[in-house]
RODO-2510 file (C-alpha; in nm, 4 decimals, decimal comma):
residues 502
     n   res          X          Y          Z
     1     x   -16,6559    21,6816    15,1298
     2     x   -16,4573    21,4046    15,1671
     3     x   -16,0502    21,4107    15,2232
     4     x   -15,7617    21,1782    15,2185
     5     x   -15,4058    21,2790    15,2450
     6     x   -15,3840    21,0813    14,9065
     7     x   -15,5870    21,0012    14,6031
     8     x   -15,4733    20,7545    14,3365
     9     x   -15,5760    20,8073    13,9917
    10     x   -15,5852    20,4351    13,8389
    11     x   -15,6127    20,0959    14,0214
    12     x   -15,3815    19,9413    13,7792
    13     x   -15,0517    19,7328    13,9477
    14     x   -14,8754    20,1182    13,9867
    15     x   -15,1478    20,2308    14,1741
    16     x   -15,2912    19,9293    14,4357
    17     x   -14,8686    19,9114    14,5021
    18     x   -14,8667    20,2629    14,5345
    19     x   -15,1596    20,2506    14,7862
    20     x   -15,0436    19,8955    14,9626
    21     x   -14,6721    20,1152    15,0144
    22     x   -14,8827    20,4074    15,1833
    23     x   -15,0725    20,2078    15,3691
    24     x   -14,7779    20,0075    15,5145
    25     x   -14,6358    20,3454    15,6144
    26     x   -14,9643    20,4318    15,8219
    27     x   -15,0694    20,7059    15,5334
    28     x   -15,4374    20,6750    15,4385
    29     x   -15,5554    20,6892    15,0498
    30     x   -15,8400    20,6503    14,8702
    31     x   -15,8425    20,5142    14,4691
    32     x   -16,0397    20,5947    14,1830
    33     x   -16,1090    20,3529    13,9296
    34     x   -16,3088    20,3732    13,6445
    35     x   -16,3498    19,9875    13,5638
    36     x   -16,6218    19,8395    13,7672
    37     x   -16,4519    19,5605    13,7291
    38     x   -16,0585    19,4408    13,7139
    39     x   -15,9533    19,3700    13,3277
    40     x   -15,9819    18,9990    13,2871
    41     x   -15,7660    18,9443    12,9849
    42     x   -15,3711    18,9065    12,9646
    43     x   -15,1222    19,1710    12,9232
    44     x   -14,7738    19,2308    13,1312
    45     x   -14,6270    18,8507    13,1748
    46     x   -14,2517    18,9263    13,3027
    47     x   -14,1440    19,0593    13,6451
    48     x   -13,7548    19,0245    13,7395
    49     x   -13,6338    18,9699    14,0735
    50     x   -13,6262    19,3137    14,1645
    51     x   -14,0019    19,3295    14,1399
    52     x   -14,0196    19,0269    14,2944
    53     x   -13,8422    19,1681    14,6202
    54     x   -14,0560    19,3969    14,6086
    55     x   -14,3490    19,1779    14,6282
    56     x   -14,1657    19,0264    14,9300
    57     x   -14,1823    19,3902    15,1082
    58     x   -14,5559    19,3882    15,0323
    59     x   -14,6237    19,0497    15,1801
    60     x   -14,7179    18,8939    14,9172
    61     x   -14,4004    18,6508    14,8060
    62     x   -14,5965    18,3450    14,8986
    63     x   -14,9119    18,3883    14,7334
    64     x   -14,7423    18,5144    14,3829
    65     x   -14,4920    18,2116    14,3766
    66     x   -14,8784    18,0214    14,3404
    67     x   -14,8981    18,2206    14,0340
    68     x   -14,5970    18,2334    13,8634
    69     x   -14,3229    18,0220    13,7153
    70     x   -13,9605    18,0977    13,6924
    71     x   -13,8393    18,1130    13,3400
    72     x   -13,5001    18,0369    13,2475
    73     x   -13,4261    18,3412    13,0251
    74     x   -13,4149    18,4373    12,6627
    75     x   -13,3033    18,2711    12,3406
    76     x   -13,2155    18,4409    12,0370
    77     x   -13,3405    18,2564    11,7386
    78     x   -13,3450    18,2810    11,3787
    79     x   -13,6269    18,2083    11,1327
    80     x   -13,5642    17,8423    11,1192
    81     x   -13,5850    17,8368    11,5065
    82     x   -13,2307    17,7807    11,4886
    83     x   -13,0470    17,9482    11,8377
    84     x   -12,8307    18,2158    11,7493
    85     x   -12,7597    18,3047    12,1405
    86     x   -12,8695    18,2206    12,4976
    87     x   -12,9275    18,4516    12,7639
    88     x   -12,9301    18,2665    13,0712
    89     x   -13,1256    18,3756    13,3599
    90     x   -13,1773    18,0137    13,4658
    91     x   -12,9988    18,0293    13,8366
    92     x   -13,2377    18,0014    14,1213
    93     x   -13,1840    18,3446    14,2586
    94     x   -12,9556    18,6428    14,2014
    95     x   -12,8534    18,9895    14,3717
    96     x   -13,2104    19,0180    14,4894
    97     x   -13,2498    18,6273    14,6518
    98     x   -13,5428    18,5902    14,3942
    99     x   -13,5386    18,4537    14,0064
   100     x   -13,4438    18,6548    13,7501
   101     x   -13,7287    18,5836    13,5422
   102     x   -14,0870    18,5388    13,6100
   103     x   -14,3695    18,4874    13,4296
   104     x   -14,7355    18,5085    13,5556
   105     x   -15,0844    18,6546    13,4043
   106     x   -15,1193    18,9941    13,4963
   107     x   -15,4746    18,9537    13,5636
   108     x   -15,3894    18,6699    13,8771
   109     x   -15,1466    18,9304    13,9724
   110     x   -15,3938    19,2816    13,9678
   111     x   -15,6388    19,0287    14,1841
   112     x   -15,3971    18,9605    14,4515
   113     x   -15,3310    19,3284    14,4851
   114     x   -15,6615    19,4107    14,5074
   115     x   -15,7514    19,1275    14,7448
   116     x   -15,4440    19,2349    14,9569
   117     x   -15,5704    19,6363    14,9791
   118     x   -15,8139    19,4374    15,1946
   119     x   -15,5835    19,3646    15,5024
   120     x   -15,5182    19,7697    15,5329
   121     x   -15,7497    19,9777    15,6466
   122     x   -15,5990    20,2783    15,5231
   123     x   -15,7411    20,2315    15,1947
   124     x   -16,0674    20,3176    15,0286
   125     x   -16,1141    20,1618    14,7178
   126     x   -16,3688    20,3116    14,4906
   127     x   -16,4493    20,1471    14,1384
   128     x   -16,6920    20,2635    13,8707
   129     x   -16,5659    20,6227    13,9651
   130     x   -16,5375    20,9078    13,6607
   131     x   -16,2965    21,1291    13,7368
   132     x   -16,4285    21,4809    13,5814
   133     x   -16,1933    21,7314    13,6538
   134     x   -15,8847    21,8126    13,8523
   135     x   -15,8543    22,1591    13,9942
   136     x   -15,5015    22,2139    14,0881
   137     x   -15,4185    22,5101    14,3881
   138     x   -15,2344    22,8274    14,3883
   139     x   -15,0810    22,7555    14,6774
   140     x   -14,8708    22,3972    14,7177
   141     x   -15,0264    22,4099    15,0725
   142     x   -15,3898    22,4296    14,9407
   143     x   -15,5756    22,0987    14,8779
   144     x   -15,5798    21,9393    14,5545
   145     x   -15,9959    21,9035    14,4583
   146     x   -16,0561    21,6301    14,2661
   147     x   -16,4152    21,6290    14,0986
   148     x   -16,5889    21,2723    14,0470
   149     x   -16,9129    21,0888    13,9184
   150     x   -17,0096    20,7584    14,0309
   151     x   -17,1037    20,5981    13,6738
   152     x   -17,3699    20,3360    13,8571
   153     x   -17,5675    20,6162    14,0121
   154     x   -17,4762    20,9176    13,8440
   155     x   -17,3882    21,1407    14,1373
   156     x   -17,1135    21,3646    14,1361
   157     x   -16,9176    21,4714    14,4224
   158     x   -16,5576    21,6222    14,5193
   159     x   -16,2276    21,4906    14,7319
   160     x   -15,9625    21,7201    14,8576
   161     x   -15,6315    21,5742    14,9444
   162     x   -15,2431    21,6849    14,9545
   163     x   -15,1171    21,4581    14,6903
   164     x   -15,2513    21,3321    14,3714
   165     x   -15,0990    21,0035    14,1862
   166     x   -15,1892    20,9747    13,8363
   167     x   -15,1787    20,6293    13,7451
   168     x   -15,4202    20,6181    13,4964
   169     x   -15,2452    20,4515    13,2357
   170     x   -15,0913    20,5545    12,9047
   171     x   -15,4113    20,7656    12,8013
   172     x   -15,3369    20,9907    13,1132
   173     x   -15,6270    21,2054    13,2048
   174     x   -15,4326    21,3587    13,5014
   175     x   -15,0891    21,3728    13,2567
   176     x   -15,3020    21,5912    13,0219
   177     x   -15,4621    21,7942    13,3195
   178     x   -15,0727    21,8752    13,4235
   179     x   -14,9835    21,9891    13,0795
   180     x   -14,7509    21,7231    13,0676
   181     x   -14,6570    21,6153    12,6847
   182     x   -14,4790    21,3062    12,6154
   183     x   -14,1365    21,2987    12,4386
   184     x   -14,0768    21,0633    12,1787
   185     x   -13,7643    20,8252    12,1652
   186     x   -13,8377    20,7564    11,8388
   187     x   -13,9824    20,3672    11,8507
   188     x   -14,3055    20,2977    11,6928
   189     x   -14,3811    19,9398    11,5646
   190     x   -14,7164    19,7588    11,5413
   191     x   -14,7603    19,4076    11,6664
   192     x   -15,0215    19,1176    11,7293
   193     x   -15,0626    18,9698    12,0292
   194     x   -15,2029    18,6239    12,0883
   195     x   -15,2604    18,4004    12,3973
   196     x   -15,3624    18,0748    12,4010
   197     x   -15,4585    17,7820    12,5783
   198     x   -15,2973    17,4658    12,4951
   199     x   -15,5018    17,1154    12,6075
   200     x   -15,1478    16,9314    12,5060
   201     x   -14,8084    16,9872    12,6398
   202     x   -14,6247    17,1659    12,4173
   203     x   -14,2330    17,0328    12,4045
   204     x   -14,0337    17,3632    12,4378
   205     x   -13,6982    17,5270    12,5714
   206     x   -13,8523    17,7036    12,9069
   207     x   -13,7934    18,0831    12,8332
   208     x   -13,8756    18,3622    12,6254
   209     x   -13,7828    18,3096    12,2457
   210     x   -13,7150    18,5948    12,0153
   211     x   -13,7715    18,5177    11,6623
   212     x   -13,4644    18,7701    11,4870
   213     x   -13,6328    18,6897    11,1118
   214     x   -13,5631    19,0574    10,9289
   215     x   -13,9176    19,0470    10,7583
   216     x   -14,0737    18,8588    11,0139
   217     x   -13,9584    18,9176    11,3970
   218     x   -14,1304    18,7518    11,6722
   219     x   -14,1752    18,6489    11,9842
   220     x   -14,2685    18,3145    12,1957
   221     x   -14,3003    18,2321    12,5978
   222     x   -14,4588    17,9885    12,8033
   223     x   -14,6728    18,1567    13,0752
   224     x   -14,8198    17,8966    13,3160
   225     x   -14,8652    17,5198    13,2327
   226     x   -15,0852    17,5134    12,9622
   227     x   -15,0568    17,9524    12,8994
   228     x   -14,8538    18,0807    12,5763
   229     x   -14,7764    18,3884    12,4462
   230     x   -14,6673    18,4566    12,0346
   231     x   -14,6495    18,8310    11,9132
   232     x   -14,5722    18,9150    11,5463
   233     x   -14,4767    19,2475    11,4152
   234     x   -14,7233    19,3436    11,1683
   235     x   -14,5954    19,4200    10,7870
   236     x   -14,6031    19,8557    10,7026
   237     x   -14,9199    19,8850    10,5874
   238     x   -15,1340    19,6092    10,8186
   239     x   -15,3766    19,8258    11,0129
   240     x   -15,3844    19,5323    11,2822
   241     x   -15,7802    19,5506    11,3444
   242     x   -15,9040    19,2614    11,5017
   243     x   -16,0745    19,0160    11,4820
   244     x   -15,7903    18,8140    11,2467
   245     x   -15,9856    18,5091    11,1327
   246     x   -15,8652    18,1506    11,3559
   247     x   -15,7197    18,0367    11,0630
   248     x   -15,5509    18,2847    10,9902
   249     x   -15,3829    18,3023    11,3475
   250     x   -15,3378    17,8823    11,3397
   251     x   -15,1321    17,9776    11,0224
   252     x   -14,9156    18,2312    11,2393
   253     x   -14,8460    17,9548    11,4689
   254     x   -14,8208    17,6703    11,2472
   255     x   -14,4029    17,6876    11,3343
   256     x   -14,4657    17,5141    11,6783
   257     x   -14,8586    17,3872    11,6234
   258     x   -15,0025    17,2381    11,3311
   259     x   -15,3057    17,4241    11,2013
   260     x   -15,5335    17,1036    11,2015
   261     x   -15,4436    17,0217    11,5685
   262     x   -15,7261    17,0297    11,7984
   263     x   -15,7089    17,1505    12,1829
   264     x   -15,5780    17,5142    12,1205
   265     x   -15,8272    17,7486    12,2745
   266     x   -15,7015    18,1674    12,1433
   267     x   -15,8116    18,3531    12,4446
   268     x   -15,7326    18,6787    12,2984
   269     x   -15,5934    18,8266    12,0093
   270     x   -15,5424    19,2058    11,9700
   271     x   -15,2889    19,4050    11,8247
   272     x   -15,0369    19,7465    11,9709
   273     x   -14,8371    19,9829    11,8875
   274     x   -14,5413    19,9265    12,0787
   275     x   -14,4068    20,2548    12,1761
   276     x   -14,1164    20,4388    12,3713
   277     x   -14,1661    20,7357    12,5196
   278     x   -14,1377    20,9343    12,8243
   279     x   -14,3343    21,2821    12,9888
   280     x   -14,1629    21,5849    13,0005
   281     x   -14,2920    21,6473    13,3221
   282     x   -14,4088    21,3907    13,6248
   283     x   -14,5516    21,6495    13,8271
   284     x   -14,6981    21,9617    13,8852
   285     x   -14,7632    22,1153    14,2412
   286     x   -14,8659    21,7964    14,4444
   287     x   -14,9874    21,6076    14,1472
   288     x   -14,7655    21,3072    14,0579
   289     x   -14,7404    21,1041    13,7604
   290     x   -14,6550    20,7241    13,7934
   291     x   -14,6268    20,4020    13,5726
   292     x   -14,7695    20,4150    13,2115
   293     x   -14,8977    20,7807    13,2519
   294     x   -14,5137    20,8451    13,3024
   295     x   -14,3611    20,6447    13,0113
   296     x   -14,3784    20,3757    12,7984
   297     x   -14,1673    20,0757    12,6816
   298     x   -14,1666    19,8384    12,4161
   299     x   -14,1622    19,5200    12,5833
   300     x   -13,8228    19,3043    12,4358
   301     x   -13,7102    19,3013    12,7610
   302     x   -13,9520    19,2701    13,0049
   303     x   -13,9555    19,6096    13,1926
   304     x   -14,2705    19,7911    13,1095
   305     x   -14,4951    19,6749    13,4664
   306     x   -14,1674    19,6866    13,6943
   307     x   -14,1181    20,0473    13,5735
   308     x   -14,4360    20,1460    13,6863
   309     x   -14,3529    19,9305    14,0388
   310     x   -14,0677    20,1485    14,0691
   311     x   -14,1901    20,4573    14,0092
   312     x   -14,4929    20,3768    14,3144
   313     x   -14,1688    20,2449    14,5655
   314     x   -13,9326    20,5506    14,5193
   315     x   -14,2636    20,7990    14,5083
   316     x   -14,4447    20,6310    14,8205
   317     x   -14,1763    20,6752    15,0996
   318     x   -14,0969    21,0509    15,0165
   319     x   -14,4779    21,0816    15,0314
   320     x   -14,5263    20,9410    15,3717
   321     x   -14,2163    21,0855    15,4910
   322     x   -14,3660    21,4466    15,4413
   323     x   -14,6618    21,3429    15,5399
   324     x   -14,5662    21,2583    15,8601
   325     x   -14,3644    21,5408    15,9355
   326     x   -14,0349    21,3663    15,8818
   327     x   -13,8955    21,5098    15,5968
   328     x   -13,9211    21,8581    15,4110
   329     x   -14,0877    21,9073    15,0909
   330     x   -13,7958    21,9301    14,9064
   331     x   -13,7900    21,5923    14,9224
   332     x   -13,9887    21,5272    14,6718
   333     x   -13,8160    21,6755    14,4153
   334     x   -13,5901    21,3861    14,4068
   335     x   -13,8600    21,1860    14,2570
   336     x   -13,8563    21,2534    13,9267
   337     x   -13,4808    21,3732    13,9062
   338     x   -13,4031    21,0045    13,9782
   339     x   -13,6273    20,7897    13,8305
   340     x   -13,7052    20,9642    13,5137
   341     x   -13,3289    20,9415    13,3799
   342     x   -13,3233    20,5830    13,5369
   343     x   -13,6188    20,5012    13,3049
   344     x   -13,5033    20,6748    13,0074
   345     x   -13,1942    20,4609    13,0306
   346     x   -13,3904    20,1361    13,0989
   347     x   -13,6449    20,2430    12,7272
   348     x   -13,3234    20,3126    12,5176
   349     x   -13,2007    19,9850    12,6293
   350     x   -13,5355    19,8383    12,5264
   351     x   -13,5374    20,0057    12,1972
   352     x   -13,1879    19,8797    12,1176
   353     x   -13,2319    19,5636    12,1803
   354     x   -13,5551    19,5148    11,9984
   355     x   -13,4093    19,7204    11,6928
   356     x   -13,0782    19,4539    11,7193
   357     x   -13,3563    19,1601    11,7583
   358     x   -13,5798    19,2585    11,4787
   359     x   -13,3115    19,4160    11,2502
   360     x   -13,5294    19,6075    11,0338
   361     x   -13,6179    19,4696    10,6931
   362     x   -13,4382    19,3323    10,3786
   363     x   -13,0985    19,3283    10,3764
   364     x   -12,9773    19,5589    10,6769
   365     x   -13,2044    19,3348    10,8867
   366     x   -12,9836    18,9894    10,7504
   367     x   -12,6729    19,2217    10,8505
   368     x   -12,7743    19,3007    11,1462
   369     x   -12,8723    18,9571    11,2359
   370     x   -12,5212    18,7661    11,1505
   371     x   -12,3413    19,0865    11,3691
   372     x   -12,5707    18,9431    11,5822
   373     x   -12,5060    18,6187    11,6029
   374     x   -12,1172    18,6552    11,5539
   375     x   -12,1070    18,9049    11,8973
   376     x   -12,3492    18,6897    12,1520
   377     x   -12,0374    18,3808    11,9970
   378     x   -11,7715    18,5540    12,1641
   379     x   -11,6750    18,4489    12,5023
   380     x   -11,8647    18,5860    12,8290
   381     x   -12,1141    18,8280    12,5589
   382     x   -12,4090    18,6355    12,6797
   383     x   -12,3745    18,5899    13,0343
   384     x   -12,2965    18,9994    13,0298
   385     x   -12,5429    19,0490    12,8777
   386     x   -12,7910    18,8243    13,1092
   387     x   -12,6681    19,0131    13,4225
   388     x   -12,6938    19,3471    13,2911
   389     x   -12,8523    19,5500    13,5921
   390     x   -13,1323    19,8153    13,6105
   391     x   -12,9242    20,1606    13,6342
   392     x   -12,9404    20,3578    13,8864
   393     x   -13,0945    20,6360    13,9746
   394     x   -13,0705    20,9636    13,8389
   395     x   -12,8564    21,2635    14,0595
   396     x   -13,0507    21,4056    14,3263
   397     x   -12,9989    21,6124    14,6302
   398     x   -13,0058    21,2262    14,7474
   399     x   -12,7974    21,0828    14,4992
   400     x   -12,5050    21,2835    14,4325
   401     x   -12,2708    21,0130    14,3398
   402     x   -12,2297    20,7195    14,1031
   403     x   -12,2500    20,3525    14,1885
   404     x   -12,3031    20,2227    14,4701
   405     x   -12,5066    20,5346    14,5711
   406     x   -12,8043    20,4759    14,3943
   407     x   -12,7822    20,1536    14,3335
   408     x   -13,0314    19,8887    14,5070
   409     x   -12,8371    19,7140    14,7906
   410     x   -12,8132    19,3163    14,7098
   411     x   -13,0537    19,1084    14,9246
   412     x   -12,9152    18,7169    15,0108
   413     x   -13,1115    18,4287    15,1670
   414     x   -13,0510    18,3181    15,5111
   415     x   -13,2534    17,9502    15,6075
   416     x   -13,5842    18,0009    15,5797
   417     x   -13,5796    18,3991    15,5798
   418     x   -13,4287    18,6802    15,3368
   419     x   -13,2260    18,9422    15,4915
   420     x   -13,4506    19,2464    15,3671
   421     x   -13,6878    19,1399    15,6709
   422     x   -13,4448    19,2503    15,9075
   423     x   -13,4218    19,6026    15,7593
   424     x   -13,7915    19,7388    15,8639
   425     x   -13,9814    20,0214    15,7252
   426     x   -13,7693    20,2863    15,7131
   427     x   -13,3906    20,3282    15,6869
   428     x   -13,1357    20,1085    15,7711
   429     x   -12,7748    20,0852    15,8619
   430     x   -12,5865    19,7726    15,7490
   431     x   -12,2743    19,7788    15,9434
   432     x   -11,9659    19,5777    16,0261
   433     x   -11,7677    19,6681    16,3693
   434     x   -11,8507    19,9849    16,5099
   435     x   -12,0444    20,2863    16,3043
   436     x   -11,8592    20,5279    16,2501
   437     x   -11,9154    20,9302    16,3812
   438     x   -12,0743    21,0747    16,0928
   439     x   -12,2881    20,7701    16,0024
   440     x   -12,4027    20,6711    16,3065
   441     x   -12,5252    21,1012    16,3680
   442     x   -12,7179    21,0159    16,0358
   443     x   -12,8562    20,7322    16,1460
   444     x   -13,0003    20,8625    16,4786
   445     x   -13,1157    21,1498    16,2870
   446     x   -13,3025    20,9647    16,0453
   447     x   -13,4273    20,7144    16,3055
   448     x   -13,2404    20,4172    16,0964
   449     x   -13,2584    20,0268    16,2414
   450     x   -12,8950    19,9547    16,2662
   451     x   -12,8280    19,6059    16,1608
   452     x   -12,4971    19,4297    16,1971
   453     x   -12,3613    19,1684    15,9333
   454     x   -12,3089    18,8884    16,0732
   455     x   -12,1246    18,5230    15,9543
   456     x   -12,4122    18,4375    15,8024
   457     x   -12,4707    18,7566    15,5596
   458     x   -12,1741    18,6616    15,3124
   459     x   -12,3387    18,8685    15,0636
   460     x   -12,3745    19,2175    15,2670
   461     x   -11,9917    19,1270    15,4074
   462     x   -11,8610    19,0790    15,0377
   463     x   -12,0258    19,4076    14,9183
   464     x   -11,9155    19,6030    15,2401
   465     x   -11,5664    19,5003    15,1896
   466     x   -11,5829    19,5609    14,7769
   467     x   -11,6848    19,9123    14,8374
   468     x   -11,4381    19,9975    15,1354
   469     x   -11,6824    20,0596    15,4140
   470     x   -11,7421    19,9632    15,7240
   471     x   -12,1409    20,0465    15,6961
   472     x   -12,3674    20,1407    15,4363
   473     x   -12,6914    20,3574    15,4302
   474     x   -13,0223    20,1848    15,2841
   475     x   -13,3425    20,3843    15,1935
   476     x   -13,6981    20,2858    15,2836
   477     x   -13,6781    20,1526    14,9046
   478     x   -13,3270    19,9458    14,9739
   479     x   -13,1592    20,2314    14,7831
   480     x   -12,7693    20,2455    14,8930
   481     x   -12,8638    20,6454    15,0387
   482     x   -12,4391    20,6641    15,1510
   483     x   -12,1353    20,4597    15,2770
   484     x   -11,9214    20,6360    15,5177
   485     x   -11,6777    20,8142    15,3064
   486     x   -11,9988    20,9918    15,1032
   487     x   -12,2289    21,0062    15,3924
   488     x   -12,1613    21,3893    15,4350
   489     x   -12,2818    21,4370    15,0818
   490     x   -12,6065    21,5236    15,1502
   491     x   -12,7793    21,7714    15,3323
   492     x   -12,9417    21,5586    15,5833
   493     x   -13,0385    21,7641    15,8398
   494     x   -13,2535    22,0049    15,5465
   495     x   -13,4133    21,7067    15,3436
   496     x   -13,5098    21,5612    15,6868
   497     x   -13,6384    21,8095    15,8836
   498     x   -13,9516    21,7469    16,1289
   499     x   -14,1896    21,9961    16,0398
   500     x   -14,5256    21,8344    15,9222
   501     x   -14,7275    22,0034    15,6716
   502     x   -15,0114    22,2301    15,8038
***
């Protein structure tokens, strides 16, 4: 029988970052995909510079600026094209040192993961694998058995391991085997998709347009040089199956390219039900739930694919931590008490948004619409509302305080490096002067890199002075874990107790 500390349900971006994370902290995986092959055709577009850092801790800044394009941010527009707001995301880097706004074809992206997984030899990677059945332990200290079929030759065989990742997508397998029902937040709208390839260049503002026409919302982006994106809610009633005839779709698009124009090539068009919901439960025993089989988001703004990047950071860490004997179970308990309020927040915000951006229909859709336009007019609404963090994480017996704890700390760009290389693995200690008693206990105990600020990191000096402290606490997952007035809010010594599991 075959065994790996952990198996990954799902080789979609949640997963091969899930297993890339593991591997970087020496803990050995194996992942099951189904798909023989990656999915060639286009879905998530939008990473923010969050996502992009986190790229950076993966290695893999370089090759995804080849594939990518910073955007400039979003406009508001009404059915005449006319711009009812701008949301500017334009400047060249922000709290994280990366852009804002990022667009790419997931495809390119899932690639470079996989190709990546290739450097560690911690990972198997198994495709064309069935997973049959999941038999979940008594015991937490009994292996999880995971039964399989290869689909090329028809064999079936079994892996035990300690930890199971679902991250099999919104059609969870592993979220049904857990019992785990998703809650509704009470979105449901069905839209067409299309991307095309333009032979042309096609004169355009460079962002993301939303279309905030009461019968007719919809949205527009440039994706790579010659790579566009429109999506069209569909009228009650349209059962969206595709195919939609070509001239049908040239008609859609007839507000930016005449139907007669030659050079457009569709390379797909396919229609969803955007959705926003969240499990009830992410995990069971050892069994974990993580991206899409966790929640979903309609996509206005951009934060369904960095959820699920999130999820595999804050999950990873605790993991290996255990693993290795350098923290106690209980540690993983934080993982869902953190990130699935965090998410919740992130989906409502969605939901708003696209209901404010669509409006509905008939004439509380043109109401909503001029409220719109008359609030992004006043002063300092738009650029608000273009820095608008992530939240932060939910309480935990980590996080037992607002802002900053739980926060991610802010990242700057010194020369030719970014300060988050300086950090390492694990934890960290960003100091000024000396550490104090209590932190600098912590930080031995938790075998933190101490770091000190120096003349050139105006950023970390300006936040260490805005919050009071003379040194802050950073997580594997550049979470702010304490400053030195909350440092004795958590129960170190328990969470972080060296006892490896048997």
């Amino acid at each position: 029988m075959t065994t790996a500390p952990v198996v990954i349900v799902g080789a979609g971006p949640s997963g091969l970052v899930a297993a890339t994370l593991l591997a970087q902290y020496g803990i050995e995986s194996i992942v099951l995909e189904r798909h023989p092959q990656h999915y060639p055709l286009p879905r998530a577009v939008h990473l923010d510079g969050e996502i992009y850092r986190l790229l950076q801790h993966l290695g893999l800044d370089r090759e995804f600026a080849t594939i990518s394009r910073p955007a400039r941010g979003m406009r508001l527009v009404d059915a005449t094209l006319n711009v009812i707001a701008e949301l500017d995301r334009s400047a060249s880097t922000g709290v994280h040192s990366w852009p804002e706004a990022n667009m790419f074809d997931q495809p390119e992206l899932e690639l470079m993961l996989r190709s990546n997984l290739k450097r560690h030899p911690e990972v198997r990677f198994m495709t064309g694998v069935e997973v049959l059945r999941i038999d979940r332990p008594a015991d937490v200290n009994d292996p999880v058995v995971v039964h399989i079929r290869d689909e090329n030759t028809r064999m079936e065989s079994t892996l035990e391991t300690r930890f199971l990742f679902g991250a099999d997508g919104a059609n969870s397998g592993v979220r049904a085997g857990i019992g785990s029902e998703l809650d509704d937040l009470h979105f449901s709208e069905k839209w067409l998709v299309v991307d095309v390839r333009l032979d042309f260049e096609l004169p355009v503002w460079d962002g993301v347009f939303q279309i905030c026409d009461a019968d007719n919302p919809a949205s527009f982006m440039q994706i790579g040089p010659d790579r566009f994106r429109w999506e069209f809610r569909l009228p009650e009633g349209e059962s969206g199956v595709v195919p939609y005839p070509e001239s049908h779709i040239r008609e859609l698009l007839s507000r930016w390219i005449p139907p007669s124009k030659p050079g457009v090539e569709i390379i797909r068009c396919t229609s969803y039900t955007f959705r926003a919901r969240v499990a009830d439960h992410w995990r069971r025993g050892n069994i974990f739930l993580v991206g899409d089989a966790a929640h979903s988001t309609p996509p206005f703004i951009g934060q369904g694919m960095g959820a699920g990047f999130r999820d595999a950071f804050n999950l990873a860490w605790k993991v290996a931590w255990v693993l290795r004997g350098d923290a106690s179970a209980e540690l993983l308990d934080t993982y869902e008490a953190e990130r699935k309020p965090q998410v919740t927040n992130v989906i409502r915000s969605a939901v708003v948004i696209g209901w404010a951006m669509t409006g509905g229909s008939g004439k509380r859709g043109r109401f909503v619409q001029k409220a719109l336009s008359r609030t992004f007019s006043l002063p300092g609404v738009s650029t608000l509302a273009s820095n608008l963090p992530v939240p932060p994480l939910g309480r935990s017996a980590l996080v037992t305080r607002r802002r900053p704890i739980g926060a991610i700390f802010p990242q700057q760009r010194t020369g030719v490096s970014r300060s988050d290389d300086l950090l390492g693995e694990g934890f960290s200690v960003v100091h000024r002067g000396k550490v104090g008693t209590e932190m600098a206990r912590v930080a031995n105990r938790l075998n933190a890199r101490l770091v000190e600020a120096g003349a050139e990191h105006v950023e970390w000096t300006s936040w260490l002075k805005k919050h009071r402290t003379g040194s802050v606490l950073l997580r594997p997952d550049r979470v702010v874990a304490a400053t030195e007035s909350s440092v004795d809010d958590v129960q170190w010594d328990a969470l972080f107790a060296t006892s490896a599991l048997p």
